[in-house]
N, C-alpha and C positions, 0 to 999 in steps of 0.2 A: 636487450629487449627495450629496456626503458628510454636509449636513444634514437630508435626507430619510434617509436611511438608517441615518446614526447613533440617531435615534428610533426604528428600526423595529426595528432592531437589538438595542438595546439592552432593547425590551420583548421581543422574541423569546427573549432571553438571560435577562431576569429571569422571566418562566413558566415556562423548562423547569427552572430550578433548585428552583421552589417548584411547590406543590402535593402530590395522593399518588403521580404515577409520575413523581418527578422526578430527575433526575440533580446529583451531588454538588456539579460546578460544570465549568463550559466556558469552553473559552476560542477566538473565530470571529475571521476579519479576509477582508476582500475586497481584492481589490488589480488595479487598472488596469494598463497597460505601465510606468508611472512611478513609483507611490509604492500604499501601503495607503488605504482611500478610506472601509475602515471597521474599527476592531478596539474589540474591548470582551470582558470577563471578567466572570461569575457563580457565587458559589455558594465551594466551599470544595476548596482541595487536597486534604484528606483530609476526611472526616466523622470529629466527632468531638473536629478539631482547631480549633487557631487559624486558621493560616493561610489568607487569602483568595486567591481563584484571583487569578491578574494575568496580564498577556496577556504577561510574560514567563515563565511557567512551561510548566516540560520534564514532557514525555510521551515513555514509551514510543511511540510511532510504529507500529509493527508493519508491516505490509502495506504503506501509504505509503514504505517503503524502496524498497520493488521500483521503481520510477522514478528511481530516483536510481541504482542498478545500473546499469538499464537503460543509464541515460544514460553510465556509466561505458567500458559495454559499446561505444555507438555514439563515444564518443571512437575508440575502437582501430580500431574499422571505418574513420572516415574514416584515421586513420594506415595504415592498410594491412594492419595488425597481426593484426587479427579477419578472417576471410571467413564471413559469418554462414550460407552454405550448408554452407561443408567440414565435416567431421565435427568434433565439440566435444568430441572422443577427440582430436585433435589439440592442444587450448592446457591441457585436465584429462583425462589419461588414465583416469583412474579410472571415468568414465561410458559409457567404451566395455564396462567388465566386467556391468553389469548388465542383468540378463536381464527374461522379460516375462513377468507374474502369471497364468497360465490357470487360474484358481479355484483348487480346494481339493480331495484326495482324499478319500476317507474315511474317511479318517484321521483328516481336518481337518490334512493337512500341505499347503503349499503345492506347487501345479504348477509349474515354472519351467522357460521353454524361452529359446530364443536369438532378440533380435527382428529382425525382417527386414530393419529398414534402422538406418542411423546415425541418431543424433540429431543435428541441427544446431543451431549458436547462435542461429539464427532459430526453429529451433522453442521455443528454451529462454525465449524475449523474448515468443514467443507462445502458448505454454501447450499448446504442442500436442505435448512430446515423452513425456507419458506418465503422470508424477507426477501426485502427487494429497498431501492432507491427511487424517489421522485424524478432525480432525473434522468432516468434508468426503465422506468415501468410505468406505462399510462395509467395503470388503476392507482398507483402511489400515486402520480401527480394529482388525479381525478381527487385521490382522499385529501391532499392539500390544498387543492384550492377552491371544492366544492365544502369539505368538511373541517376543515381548519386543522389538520394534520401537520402539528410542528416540523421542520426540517432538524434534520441531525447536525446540524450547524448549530443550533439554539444549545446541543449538550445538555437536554432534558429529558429526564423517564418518561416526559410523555411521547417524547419526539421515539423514542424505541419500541413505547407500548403500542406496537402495530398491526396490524390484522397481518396473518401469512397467504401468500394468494396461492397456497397449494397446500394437501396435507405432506407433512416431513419428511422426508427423504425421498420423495418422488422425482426430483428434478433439479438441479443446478440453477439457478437465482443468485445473481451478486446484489449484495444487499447487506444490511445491518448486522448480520450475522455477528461477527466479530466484535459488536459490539456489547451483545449478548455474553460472547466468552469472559469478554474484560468483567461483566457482573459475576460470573463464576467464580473465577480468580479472588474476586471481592467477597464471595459469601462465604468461599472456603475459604482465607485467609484472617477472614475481618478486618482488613486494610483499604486503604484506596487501591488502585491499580497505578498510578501513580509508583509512591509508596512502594511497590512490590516490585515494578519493573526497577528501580532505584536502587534499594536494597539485592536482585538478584540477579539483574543484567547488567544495567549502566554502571555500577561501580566495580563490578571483576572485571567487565571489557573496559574499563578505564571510561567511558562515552560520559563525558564531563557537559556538555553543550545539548544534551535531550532533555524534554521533559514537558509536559503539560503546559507547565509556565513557562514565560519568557523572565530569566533572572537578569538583572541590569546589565552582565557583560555581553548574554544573547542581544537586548535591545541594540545595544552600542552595534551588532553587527548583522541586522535584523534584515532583510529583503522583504520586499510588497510583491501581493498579489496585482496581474497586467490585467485588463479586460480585450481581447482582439478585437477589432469593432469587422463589421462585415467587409467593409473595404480594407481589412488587411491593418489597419492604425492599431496602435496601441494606448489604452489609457489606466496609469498608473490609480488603484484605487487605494489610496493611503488608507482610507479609515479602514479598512475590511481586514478582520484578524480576530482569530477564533477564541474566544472566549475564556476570559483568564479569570472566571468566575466559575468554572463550569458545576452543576448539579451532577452530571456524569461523568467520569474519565472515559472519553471515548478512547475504547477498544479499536475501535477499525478506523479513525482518521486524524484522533486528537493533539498529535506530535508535533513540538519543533524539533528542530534538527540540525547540524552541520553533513557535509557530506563525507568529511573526515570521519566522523562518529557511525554513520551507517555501515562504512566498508571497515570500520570495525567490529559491528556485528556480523554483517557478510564474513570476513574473515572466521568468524566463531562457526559460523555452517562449514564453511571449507574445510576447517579442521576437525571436526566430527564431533562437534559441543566444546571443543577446547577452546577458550578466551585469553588474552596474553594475560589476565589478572588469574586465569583461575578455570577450572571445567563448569560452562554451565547446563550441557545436556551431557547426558553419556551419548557412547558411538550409536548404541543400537537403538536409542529413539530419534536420532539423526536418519538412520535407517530406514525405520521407519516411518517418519513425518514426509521422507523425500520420494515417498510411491505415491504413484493416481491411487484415489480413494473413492473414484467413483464408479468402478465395473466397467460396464459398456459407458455409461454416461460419457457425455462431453461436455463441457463448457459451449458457450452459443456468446456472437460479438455485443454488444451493446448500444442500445440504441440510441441516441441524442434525443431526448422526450423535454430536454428544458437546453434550448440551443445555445442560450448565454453559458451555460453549466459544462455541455459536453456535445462534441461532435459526433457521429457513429464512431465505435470506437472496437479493431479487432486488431489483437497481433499476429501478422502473418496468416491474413487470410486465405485461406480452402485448405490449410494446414490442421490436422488434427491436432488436438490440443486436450489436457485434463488439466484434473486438480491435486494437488494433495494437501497436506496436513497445514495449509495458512497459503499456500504458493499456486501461482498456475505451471505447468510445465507443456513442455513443447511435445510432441510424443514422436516427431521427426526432427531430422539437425533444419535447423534453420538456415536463412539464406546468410546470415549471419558468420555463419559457422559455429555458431550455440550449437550442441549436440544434443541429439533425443535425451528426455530425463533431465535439461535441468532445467532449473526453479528460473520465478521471474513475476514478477508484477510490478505495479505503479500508482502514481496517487495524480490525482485531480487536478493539481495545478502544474502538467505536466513533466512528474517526476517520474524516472522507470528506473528499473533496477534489475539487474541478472546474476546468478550463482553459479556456475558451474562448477560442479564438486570433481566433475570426472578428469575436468583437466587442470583445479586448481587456481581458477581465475572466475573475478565477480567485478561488478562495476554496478557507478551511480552516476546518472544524469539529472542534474534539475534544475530546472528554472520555475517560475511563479506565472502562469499565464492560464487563464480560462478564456474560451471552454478547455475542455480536455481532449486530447489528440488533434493536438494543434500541429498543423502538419509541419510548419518549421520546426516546432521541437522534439517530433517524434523524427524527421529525416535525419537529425541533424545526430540524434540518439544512435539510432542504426547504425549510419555510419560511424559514429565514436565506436559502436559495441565491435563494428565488422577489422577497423584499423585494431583493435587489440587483437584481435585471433589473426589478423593479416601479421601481425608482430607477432606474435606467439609461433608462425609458423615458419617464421622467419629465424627464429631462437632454435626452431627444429631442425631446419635444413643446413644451419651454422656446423 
């Protein structure tokens, strides 16, 4: 498999770095329940500079965090710690104070009334308690930059303490949610989140190169966020990098990363909580974390409300799609050849990620370029994700 793939791979890699709408440089790896089956790096950590990508270079992560939260989250549940129903006023008081966005007067001051029900830890895993993002939701942008509404970039309780623009559990909203969890994790622990992901993830799954901060060996191999300008240019924003001061550990975006160390976590879903260091979920809350948790609901695509930030942005459009316990899943096979049921998401400076449990294979794409769903780097993902199951099928018919 690995020799089929590695060719395919690696021409996949060298087209999207070259050409006119190409991105700076990437770095992809596939990985079966046992080892990586395929990893390869293109193109350049920054433009402009020396350094060449390598498949051990750190990335900003963004979005890709929320599962690792997640996972933090369902630790405490199997301890007993977390009850993902009771109200999540209960383990972060502070979420019980916020109230719910009913438009705007005309004033253009915000409405704010009391929401109907609690939010639970399950709603906060599954996006369904309210939040939203500014560059995601016109009424969050409206509160930024009519009412001085911090961005979750800033890594501040105020940037969280947000109005919900629905009462909880009525609807699917991607948004801060996860951010939320990570304070759960914090109330019941008494730790940072940090700290607890350290102590419960990254050191049984060996994942040496994650964490809030960037420690001097990550710098030494660090990647910049791109900016695509509308004509397609790319300009490297050196200063831009998330805050290594933070008041909050963000839950849902705050991670560096390698892409070696994520498909070590990937690997830990594959094998049904088992880490090469150690178990760190049992099977059956693998089980269940990996079902839609939303009924009838669906997930809905997302809108580009701040266009430097994020293009429209849907995977596999007019495709049904849910959620479950941190993850989106597919709820048909994709064109892909991803199979209905499995797990997948992405973060913001167009990084995506896929699990398939059912056949044993997961993979990680990422490069550093805003906005999000940046079409060179989401083609060029596709195609990496479609060459592994094109090789995978290829190992079958062997």
């Amino acid at each position: 498999m690995s020799t089929n793939l590695q060719a395919s791979g690696d021409a996949i890699l060298q087209k999207v770095v070259s050409g006119n709408q190409h991105v700076p440089g990437v770095v992809a790896m596939a990985t079966d329940r046992n080892c990586i089956i395929y990893e390869g790096a293109a193109g350049k950590r920054v433009l402009g500079q020396d350094a060449d990508m390598t498949t051990d270079s750190v990335f900003a992560i963004f979005s890709t965090t929320k599962a690792i939260t997640g996972t933090a989250v369902l630790q405490l549940v199997e301890e007993g710690r977390v009850d993902l129903d009771a109200p999540a006023k209960t383990y972060a008081p502070e979420i019980g104070k916020l109230q719910v966005l009913d438009g705007f007067d005309a004033d253009g001051k915000p409405k704010l009334r009391a929401p109907k029900r609690d939010i639970t830890t399950r709603m906060l895993l599954l996006h369904t308690a309210g939040f939203g993002y500014d560059f995601f939701n016109e009424h969050y942008n409206r509160l930024a930059q009519e009412h001085g509404q911090p961005s979750v970039i800033t890594a501040t309780k105020a940037s969280i303490n947000t109005p919900l623009l629905f009462d909880p559990g009525e609807r699917w909203e991607y948004g801060s949610n996860m951010d939320w969890a990570g304070q759960v994790v914090e109330g019941v622990t008494g730790k940072r989140l940090g700290e607890v992901m350290q102590e419960r993830i990254f050191a049984p799954l060996g994942m040496t190169d994650t964490g809030f901060f960037i420690t001097p060996s990550m710098r030494s191999r660090l990647t910049r966020i791109h900016q695509r300008g509308a004509d397609g240019s790319l300009t490297p924003l050196v200063d831009l990098e998330l805050t290594q001061e933070p008041e909050v550990h963000m839950g849902g975006h705050g991670l560096y990363s390698t892409v070696g160390d994520y498909c070590r976590f990937i690997r830990m879903w594959l094998n049904d909580g088992n880490g090469e260091g150690g178990r760190v979920l049992k099977r059956e809350t693998v089980l269940l974390a990996e079902k839609n948790g939303l009924g009838d609901k669906k997930i809905k695509g997302l809108p580009g409300v701040i266009p430097s930030l994020s293009n429209d942005a849907e995977f596999f459009p007019g495709m049904s799609k849910s959620w479950a316990l941190s993850f989106m899943v597919n709820d048909v096979e994709a064109p892909t050849g991803r199979p209905a049921g499995a797990l997948a998401w992405a973060g913001l400076a167009n990084l995506f990620y896929w699990i398939d449990r059912q056949n044993g294979i997961g993979g990680f794409w990422a490069t550093q370029i805003l906005p999000f769903a940046d079409p060179a780097s989401v083609t060029g993902y596709l195609e990496f994700e479609t060459a592994a199951y094109q090789s995978l099928s290829i190992k079958a018919a062997a």
